[in-house]
C-alpha positions as CSV (number, residue, x, y, z in Angstrom):
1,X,5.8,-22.6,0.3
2,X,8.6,-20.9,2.2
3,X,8.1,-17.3,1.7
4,X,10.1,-14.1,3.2
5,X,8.1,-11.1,4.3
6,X,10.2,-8.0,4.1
7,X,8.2,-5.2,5.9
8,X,5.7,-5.9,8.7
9,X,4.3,-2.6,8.9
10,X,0.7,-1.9,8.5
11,X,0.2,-4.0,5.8
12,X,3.3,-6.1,5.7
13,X,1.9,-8.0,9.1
14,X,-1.6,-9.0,8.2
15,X,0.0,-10.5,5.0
16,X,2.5,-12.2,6.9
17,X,-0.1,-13.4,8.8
18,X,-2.6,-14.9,6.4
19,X,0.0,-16.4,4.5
20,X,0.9,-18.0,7.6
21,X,-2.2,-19.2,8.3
22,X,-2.8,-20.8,5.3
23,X,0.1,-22.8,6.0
24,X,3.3,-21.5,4.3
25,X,6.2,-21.4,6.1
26,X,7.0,-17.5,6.6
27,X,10.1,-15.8,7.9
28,X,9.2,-12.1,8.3
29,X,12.0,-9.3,8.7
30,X,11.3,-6.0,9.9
31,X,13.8,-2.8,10.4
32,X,12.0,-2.9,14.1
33,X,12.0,-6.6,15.0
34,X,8.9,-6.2,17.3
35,X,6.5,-6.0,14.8
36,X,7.4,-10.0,13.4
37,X,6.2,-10.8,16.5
38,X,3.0,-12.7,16.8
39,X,2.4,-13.3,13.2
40,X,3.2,-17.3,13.1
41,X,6.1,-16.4,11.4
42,X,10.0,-17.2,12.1
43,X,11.6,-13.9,12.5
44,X,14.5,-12.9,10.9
45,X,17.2,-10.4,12.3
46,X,18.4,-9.2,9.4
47,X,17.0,-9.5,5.7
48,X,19.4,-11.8,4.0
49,X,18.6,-14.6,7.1
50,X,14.9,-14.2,5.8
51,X,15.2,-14.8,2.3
52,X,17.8,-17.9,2.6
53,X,16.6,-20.6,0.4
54,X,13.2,-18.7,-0.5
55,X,10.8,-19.9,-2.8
56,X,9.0,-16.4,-2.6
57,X,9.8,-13.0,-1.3
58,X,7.7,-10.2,-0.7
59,X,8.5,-6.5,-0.5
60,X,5.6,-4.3,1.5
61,X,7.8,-1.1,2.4
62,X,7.1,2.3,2.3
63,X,8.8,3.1,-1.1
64,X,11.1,2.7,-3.8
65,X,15.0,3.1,-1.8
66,X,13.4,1.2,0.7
67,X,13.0,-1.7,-1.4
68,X,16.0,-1.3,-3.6
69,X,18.5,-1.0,-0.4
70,X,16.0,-4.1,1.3
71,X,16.9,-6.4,-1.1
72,X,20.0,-5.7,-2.0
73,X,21.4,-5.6,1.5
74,X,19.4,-9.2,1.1
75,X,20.8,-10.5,-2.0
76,X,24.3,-9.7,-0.8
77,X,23.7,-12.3,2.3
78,X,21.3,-14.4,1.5
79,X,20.5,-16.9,-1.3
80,X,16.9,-17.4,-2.5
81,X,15.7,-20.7,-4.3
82,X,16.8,-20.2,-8.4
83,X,14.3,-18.5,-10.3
84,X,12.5,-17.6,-6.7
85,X,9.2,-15.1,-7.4
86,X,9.7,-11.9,-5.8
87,X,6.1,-9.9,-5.6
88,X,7.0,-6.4,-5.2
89,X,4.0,-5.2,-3.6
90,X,4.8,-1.6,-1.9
91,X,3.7,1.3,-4.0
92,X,7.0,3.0,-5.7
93,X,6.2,4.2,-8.6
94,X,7.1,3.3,-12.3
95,X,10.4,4.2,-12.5
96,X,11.4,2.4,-9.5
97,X,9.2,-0.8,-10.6
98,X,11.9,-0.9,-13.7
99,X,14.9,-0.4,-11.8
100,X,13.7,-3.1,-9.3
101,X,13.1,-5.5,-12.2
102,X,16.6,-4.7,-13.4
103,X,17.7,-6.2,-9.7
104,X,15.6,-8.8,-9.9
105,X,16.7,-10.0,-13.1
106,X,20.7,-9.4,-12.2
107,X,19.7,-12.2,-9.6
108,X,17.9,-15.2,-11.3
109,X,14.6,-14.2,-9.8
110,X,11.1,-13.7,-11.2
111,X,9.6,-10.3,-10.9
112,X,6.2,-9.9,-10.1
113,X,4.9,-5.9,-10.1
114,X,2.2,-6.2,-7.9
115,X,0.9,-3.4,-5.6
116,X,-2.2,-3.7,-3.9
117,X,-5.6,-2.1,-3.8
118,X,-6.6,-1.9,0.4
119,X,-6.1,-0.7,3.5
120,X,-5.1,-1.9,6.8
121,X,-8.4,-3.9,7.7
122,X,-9.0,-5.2,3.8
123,X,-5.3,-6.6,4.8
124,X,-6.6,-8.4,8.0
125,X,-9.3,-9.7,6.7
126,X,-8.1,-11.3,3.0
127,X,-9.5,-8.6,1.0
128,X,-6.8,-6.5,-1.0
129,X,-7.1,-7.0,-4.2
130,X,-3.7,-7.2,-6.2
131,X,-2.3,-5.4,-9.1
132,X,0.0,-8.2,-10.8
133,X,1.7,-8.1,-14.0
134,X,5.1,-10.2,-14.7
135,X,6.4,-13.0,-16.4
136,X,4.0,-15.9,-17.5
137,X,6.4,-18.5,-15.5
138,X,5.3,-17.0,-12.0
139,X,1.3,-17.8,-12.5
140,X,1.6,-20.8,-11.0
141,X,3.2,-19.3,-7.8
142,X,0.6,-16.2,-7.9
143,X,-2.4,-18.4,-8.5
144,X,-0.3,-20.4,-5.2
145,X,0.2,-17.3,-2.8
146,X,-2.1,-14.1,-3.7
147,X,-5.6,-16.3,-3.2
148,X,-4.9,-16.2,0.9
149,X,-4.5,-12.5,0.6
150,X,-6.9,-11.4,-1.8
151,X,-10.3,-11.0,-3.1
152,X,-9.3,-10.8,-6.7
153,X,-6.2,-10.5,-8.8
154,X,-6.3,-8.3,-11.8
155,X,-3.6,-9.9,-14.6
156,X,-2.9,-7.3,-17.0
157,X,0.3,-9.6,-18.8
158,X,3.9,-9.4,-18.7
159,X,4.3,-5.7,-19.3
160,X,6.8,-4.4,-16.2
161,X,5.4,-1.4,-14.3
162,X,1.7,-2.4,-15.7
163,X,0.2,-2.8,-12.4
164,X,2.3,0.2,-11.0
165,X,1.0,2.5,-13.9
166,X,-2.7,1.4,-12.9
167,X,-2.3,1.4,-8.8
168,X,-1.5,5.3,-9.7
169,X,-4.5,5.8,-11.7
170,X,-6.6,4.2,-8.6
171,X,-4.6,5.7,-5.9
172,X,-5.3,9.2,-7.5
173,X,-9.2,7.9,-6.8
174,X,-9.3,6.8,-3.9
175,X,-6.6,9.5,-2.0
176,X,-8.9,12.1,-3.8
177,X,-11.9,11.0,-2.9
178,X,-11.0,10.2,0.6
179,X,-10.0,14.2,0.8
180,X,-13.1,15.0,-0.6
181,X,-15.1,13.1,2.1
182,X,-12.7,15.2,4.6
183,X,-13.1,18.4,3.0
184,X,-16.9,18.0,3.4
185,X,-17.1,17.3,6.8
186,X,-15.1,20.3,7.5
187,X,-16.8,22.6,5.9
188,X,-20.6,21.0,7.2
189,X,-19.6,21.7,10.4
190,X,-17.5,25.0,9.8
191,X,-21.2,26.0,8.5
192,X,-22.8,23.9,11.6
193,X,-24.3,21.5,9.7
194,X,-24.5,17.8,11.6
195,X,-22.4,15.5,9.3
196,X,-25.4,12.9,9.9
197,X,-27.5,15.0,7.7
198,X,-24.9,15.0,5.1
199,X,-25.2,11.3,5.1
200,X,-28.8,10.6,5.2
201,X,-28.9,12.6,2.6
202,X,-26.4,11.0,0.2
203,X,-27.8,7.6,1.1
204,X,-29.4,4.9,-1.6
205,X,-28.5,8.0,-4.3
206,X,-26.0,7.6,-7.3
207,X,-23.5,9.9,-5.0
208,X,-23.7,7.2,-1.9
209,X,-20.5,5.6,-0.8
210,X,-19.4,3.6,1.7
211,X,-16.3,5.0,2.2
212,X,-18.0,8.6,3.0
213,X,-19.6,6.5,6.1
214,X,-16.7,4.9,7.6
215,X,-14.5,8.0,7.4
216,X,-17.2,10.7,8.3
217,X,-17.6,8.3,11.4
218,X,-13.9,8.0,12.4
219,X,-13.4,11.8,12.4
220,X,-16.5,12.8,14.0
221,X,-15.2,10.7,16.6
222,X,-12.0,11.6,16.6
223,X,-10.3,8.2,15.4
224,X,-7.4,9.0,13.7
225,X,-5.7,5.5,14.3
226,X,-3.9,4.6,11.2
227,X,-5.2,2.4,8.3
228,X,-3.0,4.2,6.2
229,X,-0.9,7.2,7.1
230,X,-0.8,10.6,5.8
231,X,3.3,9.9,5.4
232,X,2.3,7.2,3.0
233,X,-0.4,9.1,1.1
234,X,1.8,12.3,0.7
235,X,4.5,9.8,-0.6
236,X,1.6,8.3,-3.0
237,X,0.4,11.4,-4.3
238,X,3.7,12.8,-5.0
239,X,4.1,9.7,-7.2
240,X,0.6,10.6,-8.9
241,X,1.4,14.3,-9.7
242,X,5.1,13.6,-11.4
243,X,3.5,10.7,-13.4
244,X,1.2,13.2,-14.7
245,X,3.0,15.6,-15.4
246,X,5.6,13.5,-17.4
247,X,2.4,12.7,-19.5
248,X,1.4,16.1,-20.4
249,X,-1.5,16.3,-17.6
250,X,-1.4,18.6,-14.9
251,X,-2.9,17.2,-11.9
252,X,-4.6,20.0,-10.1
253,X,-6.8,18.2,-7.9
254,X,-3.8,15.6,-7.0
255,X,-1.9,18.8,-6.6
256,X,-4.1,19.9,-4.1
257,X,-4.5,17.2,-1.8
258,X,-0.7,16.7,-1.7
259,X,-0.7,20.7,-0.3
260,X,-3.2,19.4,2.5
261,X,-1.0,16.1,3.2
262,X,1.9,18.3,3.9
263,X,-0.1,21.0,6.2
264,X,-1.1,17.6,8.4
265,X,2.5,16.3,8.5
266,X,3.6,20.0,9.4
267,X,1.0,19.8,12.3
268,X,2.5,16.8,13.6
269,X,-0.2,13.9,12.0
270,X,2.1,12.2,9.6
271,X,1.8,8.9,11.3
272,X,-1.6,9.6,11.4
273,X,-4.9,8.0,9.3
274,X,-4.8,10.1,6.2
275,X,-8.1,11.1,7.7
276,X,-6.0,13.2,9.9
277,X,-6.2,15.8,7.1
278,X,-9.0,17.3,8.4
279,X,-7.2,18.7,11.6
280,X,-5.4,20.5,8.7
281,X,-8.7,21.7,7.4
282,X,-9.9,22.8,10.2
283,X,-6.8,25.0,11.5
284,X,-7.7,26.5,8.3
285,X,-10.6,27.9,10.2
């Protein structure tokens, strides 16, 4: 299929990628062209080129404006395929995932509100798994792309902002359980504790978890290479804790890890691993 990749960031280019090498014909734009470089993809200097004649487009950018001024800076000057499946997979929110649909809908195309559920290396190797809710007439086409990208899809019907509502719910999981792990570690060795000892003694019990092992090893050593930055993760949080709180619920712990997002941005480690964090928790110190 002939598919246009709009956003080859950190998770935008291992998609490209995949889909690539399973054999679809991708054109990949990117506000710094570099980074369409190398994918197997044609690159596009500007987004309308890359969406020309589309039979899919993709959206992976960093939020909601992003995506709205994307694609309609796309749809002005370039023509996708009629009824052409756009997966909106970037993480906006669900007020943006309506007003996106809107767009979609003013332009013949199919909307597909799916975000996805990984990291950077899950992205590399095939292993997100996606969020997808949108009209029946796109299965085909997600039952077409998502398999070279994914583990699994989770339908959840033709409900707009379904998937969106739920990557919230499991975004508030994982972003606080990742600052748990970080908290932890900071405070072990704040009380000189050897974070090995924290692990050997969580492992094989009901509280074990792989992620506590990758990330206790990346900040013991002092890896703080992005998989997913603390930008992004403030940006996600922030999506968490107003979602909540339109609901009636008032997000404490969500609350709480957004605070510590910002102190690592205002130290400099927004392009950081979210990780990053506990340089934060450690200046507390």
């Amino acid at each position: 299929m002939r598919i246009a990749v709009l956003g080859t960031g950190l998770m935008g280019a291992p998609i490209a990628r995949r889909l690539a090498e399973a054999g679809h014909d991708i054109h990949a734009w990117n506000r710094t062209t570099e980074k369409c470089e190398g994918l197997g993809a044609t690159v596009a200097a500007e987004p309308g080129t890359a969406v020309e004649d589309a039979e899919v487009v993709i959206t992976m950018l960093a939020d909601g404006p992003s995506v709205d001024e994307t694609m309609r800076t796309a749809l002005a000057d370039g023509r996708p395929r009629p009824a052409a499946v756009w997966f909106q997979m970037s993480t906006v929110g669900v007020d943006w995932t309506r007003r996106l649909a809107e767009l979609a809908g003013e332009h013949g195309l199919l909307y597909v509100d799916s975000p996805v559920l990984g990291t950077r290396k899950p992205a590399e190797e095939g292993q997100l798994a996606a969020l997808v809710s949108g009209p029946e007439a796109a299965r085909p086409v997600v039952d077409e792309v998502l398999p070279a990208i994914t583990r699994k899809a989770v339908w959840l019907g033709e409900d707009v902002g379904a998937a969106s509502t739920l990557k919230l719910v499991l975004n508030h999981w994982t972003l606080i359980t990742i600052e748990n792990v970080v908290e932890t570690i900071a405070i072990a060795e704040a009380l000189g504790i050897d974070p090995e000892r924290f692990l050997e003694s969580i492992t094989g019990g009901g509280m074990d978890m792989p992620y506590a092992h990758q990330k206790t090893a990346s900040i013991t050593a002092g890896d703080f290479t992005p998989s997913f930055t603390v930008n992004l993760a403030e940006k996600d949080v922030g999506l968490i804790v107003a979602a909540a709180r339109a609901a009636g619920i008032e997000p404490s712990l969500a609350e709480a890890t957004r605070n510590r997002l910002r102190q690592a941005i205002e130290l400099g480690h927004g392009d950081d691993d979210l990780t990053a964090t506990y340089l934060a928790a450690r200046s507390d110190g």
